[in-house]
C-alpha positions as CSV (number, residue, x, y, z in Angstrom):
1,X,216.7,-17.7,91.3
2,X,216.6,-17.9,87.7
3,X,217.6,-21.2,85.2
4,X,218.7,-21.7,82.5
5,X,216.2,-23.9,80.4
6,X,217.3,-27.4,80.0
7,X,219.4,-27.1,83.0
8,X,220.0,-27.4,86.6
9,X,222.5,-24.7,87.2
10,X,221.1,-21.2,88.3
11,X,221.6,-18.5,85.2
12,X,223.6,-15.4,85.8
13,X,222.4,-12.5,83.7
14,X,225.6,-11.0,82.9
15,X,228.3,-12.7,85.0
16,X,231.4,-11.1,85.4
17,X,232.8,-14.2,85.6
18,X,234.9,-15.7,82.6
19,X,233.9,-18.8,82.4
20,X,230.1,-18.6,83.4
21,X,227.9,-16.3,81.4
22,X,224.3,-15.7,81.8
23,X,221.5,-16.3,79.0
24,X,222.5,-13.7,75.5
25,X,218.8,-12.9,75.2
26,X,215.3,-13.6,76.6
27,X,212.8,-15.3,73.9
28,X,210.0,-12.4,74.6
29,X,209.1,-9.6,73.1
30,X,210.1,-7.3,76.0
31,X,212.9,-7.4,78.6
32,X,211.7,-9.5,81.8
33,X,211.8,-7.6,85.2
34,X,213.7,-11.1,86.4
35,X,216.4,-10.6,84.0
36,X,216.6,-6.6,82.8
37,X,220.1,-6.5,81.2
38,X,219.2,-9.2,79.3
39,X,218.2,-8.0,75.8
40,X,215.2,-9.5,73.7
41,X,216.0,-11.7,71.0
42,X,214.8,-8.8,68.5
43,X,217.1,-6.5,70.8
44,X,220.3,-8.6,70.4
45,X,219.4,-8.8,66.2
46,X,219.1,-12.0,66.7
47,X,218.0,-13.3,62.5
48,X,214.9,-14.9,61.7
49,X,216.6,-17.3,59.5
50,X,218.8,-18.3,63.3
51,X,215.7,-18.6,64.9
52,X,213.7,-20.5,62.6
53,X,216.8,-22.7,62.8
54,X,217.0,-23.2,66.3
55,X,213.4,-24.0,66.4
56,X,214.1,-26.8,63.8
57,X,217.1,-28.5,65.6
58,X,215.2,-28.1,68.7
59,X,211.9,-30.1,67.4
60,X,214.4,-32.6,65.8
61,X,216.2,-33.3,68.9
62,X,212.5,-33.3,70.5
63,X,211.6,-36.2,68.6
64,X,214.4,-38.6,70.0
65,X,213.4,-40.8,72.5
66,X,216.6,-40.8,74.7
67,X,216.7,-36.9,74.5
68,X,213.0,-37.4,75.8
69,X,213.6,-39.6,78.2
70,X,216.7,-37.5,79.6
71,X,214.4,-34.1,79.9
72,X,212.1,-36.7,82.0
73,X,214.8,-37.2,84.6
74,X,214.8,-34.0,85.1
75,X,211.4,-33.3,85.8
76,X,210.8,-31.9,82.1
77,X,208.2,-32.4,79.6
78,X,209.1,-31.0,76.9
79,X,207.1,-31.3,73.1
80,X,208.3,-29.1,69.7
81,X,206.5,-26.1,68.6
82,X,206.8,-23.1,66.9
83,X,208.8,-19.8,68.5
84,X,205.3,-18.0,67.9
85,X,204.2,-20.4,70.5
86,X,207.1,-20.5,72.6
87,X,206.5,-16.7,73.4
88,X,203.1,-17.0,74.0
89,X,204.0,-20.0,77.0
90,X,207.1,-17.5,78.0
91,X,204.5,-14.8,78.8
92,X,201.9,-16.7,80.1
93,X,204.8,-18.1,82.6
94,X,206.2,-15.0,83.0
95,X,202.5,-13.4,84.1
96,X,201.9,-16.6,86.4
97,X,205.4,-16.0,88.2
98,X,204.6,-12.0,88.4
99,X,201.1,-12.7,90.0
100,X,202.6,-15.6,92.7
101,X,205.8,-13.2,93.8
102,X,203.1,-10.0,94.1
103,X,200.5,-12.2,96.3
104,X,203.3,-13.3,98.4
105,X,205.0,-10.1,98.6
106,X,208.3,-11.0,97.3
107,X,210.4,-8.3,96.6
108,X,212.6,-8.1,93.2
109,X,215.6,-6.7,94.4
């Protein structure tokens, strides 16, 4: 099961639902096998000037203790960065969960 980050509810790539959709893009440079309808951010044209955005709010908000504090209760630990770095920890996470679901023989179905 996939989340959503900075949430407890499962995501949905795609939903049919009306109410619930799933995440509008993955922040890697390719597709990921968990999600593979899910465009990239550079496949959904998502704008630099957007991102570079997001990434600003995001370190803002970062930088408040009762947002901090909040994550925490969740089991978070979150700290700001740049969305250079953010895709290298998304691959590195992404290689981690591939290896674990291979040596356990997990199938992706």
């Amino acid at each position: 099961m996939t989340r959503c980050p900075l949430s407890r509810k499962p995501a949905s790539p795609r939903s049919t639902s009306r109410t619930t959709r799933g995440p509008p893009a993955v922040l890697l440079d390719r597709r990921s096998p968990l999600l593979p309808d899910v465009p990239t951010i550079d496949e959904a044209g998502v704008p630099r000037e957007i991102v570079e955005r997001l990434n600003k709010e995001v370190n803002a908000l970062l930088k408040r203790k009762d947002v901090l504090d909040k994550l925490q209760s969740y089991g978070y630990a979150a700290e700001g960065s740049t969305p250079e770095r953010l895709l290298e920890i998304n691959r590195a996470d992404l290689e981690l969960w591939r290896r674990l679901v291979k040596e356990a023989g997990i199938p992706l179905d």
